[in-house]
Structures are given as C-alpha cells and as structure tokens.
C-alpha positions in Angstrom: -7.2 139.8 -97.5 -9.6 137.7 -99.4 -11.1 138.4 -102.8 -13.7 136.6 -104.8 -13.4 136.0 -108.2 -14.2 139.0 -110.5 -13.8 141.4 -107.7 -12.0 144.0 -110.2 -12.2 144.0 -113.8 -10.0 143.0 -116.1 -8.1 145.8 -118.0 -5.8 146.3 -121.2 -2.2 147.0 -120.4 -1.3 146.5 -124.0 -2.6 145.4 -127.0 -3.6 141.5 -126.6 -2.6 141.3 -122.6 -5.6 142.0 -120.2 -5.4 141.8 -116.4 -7.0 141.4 -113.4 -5.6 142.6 -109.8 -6.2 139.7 -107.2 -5.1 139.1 -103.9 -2.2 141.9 -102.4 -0.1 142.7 -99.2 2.6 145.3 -98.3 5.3 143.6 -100.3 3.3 141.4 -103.0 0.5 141.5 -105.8 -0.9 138.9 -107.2 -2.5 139.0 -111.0 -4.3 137.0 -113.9 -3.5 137.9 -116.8 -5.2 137.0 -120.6 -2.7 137.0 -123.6 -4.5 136.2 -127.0 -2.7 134.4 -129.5 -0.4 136.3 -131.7 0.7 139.3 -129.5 4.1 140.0 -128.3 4.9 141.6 -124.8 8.4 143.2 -125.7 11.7 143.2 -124.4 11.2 145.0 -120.9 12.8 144.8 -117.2 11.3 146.2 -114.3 12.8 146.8 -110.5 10.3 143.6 -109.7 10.8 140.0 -109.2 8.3 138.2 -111.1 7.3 134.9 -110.4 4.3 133.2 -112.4 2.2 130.3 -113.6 0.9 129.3 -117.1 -2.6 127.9 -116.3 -3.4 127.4 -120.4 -2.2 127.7 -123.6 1.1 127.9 -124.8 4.2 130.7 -124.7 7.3 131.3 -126.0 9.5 132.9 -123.3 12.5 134.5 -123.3 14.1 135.2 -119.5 17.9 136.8 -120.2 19.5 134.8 -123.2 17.7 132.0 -122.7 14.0 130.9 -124.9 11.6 128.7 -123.3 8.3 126.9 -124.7 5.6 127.2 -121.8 3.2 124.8 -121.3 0.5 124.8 -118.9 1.9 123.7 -115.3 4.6 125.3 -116.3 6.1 128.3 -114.2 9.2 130.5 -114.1 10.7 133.5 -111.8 12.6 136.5 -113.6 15.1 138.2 -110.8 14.5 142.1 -110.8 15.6 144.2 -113.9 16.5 140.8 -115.8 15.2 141.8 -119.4 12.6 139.0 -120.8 9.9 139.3 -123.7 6.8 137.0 -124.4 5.4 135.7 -127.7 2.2 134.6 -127.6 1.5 131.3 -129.7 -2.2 130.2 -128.4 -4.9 132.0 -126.1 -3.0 132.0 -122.7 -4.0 132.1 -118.9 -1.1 133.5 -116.8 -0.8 134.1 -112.8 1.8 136.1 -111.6 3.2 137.5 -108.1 5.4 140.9 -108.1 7.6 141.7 -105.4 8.3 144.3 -104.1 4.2 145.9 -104.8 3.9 146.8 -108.0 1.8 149.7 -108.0 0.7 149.8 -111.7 -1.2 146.6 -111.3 -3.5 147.9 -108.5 -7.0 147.8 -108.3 -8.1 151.2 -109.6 
C-alpha cells in the first residue's frame, strides 16, 4: 500500500487529539495524530501494542508507573493492556503504529 499525504482527513477522537489514518496492513496501522496544548488523553489500555514517535512539541507521558517528558525524536512502545495517559504541554505532532489492526482508527 502507498498513500499520499492528506489521503483521509483528519478527525476528532477526543477533545484536543485529531487523527489521520496513514499507511495499514493485516496486522498494523499506522496514524498522525495532532494534540493541542493543554488537553489530557486519560488513563486508558487497550488489547494493542503501541509504538510511536513525537515529531514536535512536547508531552508528559505516563507508560505503567513510570512519567516521561517527550521531546521531539523522542519515541516509546506501550505493551498491550499496559495503562498510560498523556498530558499535553505544547502543540504536538505524534506518529504511531498499532498492532494487532486497530479498527477504530481506519479510514472511514
């Protein structure tokens, strides 16, 4: 597969977090995603492995017990079901991969 830029839109999957389907297979997706500055995504887990990229800005992440500061060039991997949360502290750029397919964040 092979996708140029802007292919699908960008959507809302909660307040301050937009994003964009990319490239996906039979096992992975890959997505951009948009935070703005000030938003939290909560606590969550998910039966998905998520491993992703900050492009820019800056986050403050928390993967298990353990709070990181995320700088751009920065990336990360959360196991599957491993509970993590995001604050937001500037306008941020993310990419991330989920495996197994993660249906939710298909083009629609």
């Amino acid at each position: 597969m092979f996708l140029k830029h802007n292919t699908h839109p960008f959507r809302e999957v909660i307040e301050g977090v937009s994003m964009q389907p990319l490239a996906f297979g039979f096992r992975t997706n890959l997505c951009e995603f948009r935070l703005k500055k000030g938003f939290f995504i909560p606590p969550h887990n998910h039966p998905y492995e998520q491993t992703g990229y900050l492009v820019s800005g800056k986050l403050n992440f928390r993967i298990g017990e353990k709070w990181f500061l995320a700088e751009p060039g920065d990336s990360w991997s959360i196991p599957l079901n491993e509970e993590h949360e995001v604050e937001t502290l500037e306008d941020s750029i993310v990419l991330e991969l989920f495996s197994p397919l993660r249906p939710d964040y298909l083009p629609k």
